[in-house]
N, C-alpha and C positions, 0 to 999 in steps of 0.2 A: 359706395366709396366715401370716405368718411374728408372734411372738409382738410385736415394735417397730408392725408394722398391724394385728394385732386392737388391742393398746391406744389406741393412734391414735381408731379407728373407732367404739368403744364408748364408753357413757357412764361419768365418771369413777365410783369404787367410793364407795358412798354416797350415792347419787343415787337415786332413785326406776326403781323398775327398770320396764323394758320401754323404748321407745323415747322419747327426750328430750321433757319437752313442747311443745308448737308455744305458741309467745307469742299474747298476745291483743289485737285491736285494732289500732296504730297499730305493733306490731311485725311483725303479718303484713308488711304493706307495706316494713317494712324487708327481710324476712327476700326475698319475692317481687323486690325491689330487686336484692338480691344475688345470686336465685338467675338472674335473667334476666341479668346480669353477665355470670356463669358459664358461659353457654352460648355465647358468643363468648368468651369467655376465660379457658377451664379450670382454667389453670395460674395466674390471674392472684392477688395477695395483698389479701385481706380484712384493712383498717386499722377495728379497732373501741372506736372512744374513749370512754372512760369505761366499756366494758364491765363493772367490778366483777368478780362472782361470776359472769359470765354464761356459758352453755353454746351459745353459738352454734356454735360450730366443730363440737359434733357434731350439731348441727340441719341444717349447710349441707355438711358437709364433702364433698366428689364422688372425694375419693381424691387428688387432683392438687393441688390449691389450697393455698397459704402464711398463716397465720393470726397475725394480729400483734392483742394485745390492748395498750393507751395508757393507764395509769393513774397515778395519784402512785404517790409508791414507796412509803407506810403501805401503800394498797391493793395494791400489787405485791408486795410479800411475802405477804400475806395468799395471794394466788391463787396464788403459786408455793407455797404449803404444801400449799393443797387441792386444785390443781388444775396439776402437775406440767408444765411446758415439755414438748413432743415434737421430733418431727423437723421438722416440720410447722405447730407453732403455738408462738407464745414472746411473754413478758408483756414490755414496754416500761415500765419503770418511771421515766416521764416524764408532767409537766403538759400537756394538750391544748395551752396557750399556748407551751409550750417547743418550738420549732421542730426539736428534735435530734433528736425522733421520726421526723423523717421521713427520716433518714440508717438509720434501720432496717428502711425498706424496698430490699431489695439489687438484686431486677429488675423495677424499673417497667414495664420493655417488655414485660413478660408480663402488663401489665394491673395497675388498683390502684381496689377499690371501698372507697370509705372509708362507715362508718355512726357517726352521731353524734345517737342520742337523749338527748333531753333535756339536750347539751351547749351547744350554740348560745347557747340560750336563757339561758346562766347567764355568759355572758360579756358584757363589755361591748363597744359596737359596733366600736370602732377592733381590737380582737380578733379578733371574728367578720369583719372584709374583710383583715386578716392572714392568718389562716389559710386563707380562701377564694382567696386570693392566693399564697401560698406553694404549696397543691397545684396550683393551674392549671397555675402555674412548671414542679414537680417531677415532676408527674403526665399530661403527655399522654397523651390518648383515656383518663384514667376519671373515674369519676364520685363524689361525695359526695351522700350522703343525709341529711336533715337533719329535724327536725319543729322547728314552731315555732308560738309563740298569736299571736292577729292583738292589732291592737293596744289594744281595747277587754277582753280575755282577759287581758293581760301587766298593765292597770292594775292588775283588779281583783284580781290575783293578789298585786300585790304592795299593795295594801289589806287583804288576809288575811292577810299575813306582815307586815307594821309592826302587826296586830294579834292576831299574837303569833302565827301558824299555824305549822304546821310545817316546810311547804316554806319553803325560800329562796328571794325575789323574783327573779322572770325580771330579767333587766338588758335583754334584747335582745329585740323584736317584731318580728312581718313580716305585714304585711296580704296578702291575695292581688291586691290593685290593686297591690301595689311588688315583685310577684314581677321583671318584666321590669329593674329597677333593680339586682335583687340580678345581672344578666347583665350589667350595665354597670359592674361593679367591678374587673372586671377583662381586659385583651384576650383572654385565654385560656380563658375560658368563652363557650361556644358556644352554652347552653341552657339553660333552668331551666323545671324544670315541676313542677306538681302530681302528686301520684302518688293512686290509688284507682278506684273505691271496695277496699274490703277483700277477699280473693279469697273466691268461694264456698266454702263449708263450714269458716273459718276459726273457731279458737276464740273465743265471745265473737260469732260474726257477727251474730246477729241483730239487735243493740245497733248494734253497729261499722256496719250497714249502714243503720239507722234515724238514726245520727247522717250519716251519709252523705247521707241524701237531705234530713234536716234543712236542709243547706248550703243548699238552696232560698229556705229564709226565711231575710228579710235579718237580721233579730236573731239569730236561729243561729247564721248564716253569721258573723257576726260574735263569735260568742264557741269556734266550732268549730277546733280544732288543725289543721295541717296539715301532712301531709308532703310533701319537695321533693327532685328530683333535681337536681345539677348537673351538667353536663357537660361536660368539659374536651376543649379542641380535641387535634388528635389530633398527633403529632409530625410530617406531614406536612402538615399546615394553615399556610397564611401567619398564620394566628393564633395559633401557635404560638409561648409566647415562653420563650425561653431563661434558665435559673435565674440569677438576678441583674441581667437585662438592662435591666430597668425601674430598679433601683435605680445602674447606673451613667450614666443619662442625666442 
């Protein structure tokens, strides 16, 4: 192994040693998202928005894969200080709304999984069917992952932040009765579905799994997060629409 792939493959210096920790909850699902990706499409490039400080790339990494991290540029320097561009993974120091992110993925056709926790939710809606619409366009056959609160969750949420809380009020809700609407936004999405429950033996599962069967009850179900995959038609699909095609009609 040559000294450019050990660094690559190990965790950055300063990190808690032995092997990266596995996230808990509602990240399993992300991480399980990506990694079944992966397996139809090794080579393919992981787009993860709003990542911050996050260590995904040595959670997921399979040796083959392109790791594109999407932050403001305050936070994009910050992670190019502590956590150094490779051959392999490089920081985009662009706003999720700013669409020039996506001219920095260079081969889509080797597959493009995009993850976007806790971003969705902090934009406002004409946003959220932008960008939902911009990858269908750029990104035939992959997929975005997304979490979101239904919309009794997103009220009260932001009844805690007008009363002073610390998070930022969600802008954006999604019930699991409007999941099939979020597939009607655009012609190039082919599918939207729920992801879970949390995989066995996951950090946190016993919780993550108890909240899981909670869904049952409608009060739960209705204040319980959820995560979504979507799926973009494949570039051989008549549903497949070409970048800008929509907007020159």
């Amino acid at each position: 192994m040559t000294e450019s792939e050990r660094t690559e493959s190990e965790a950055p210096a300063g990190w808690a040693a032995g092997p990266v920790r596995e996230p808990r909850g509602r990240g399993r699902l992300f991480d399980a998202a990506v990694r079944a990706y992966l397996e139809g499409h090794p080579e393919a490039t992981v787009v993860a928005l709003g990542e911050g400080l996050g260590t995904g790339f040595w959670r997921l990494d399979n040796g083959r894969l392109t790791w594109l991290t999407v932050v403001p540029p305050k936070t994009a320097a910050a992670r190019r200080m502590l956590l150094p561009d490779g051959a392999r993974r490089r920081t985009v120091a662009r706003a999720v709304t700013d669409h020039a992110w996506l001219d920095a993925v260079y081969e889509p056709w080797r597959g493009v999984v995009i993850t976007a926790p806790g971003v969705l939710m902090r934009l406002p809606p004409p946003a959220v069917r932008a960008l939902l619409a911009a990858c269908a366009e750029r990104f035939p056959g992959g997929v975005l992952v997304f979490d979101a609160l239904p919309g009794r969750a997103t009220a009260l949420a932001r009844r805690a932040a007008a009363a002073g809380g610390r998070r930022p009020a969600p802008r954006w809700g999604l019930d699991r009765a409007q999941l099939p609407r979020v597939a009607c936004l655009h012609p190039g999405i082919v599918a939207v579905r729920e992801l879970g429950p949390v995989p066995e033996g996951a950090a946190g599962g016993l919780w993550s799994r108890l909240m899981w069967r909670g869904r049952r009850v409608p009060v739960l179900r209705a204040l319980t997060p959820l995560v979504c995959e979507v799926r973009f038609a494949p570039a051989t699909s008549p549903r497949a629409v070409p970048p800008g095609a929509l907007r020159q009609r």
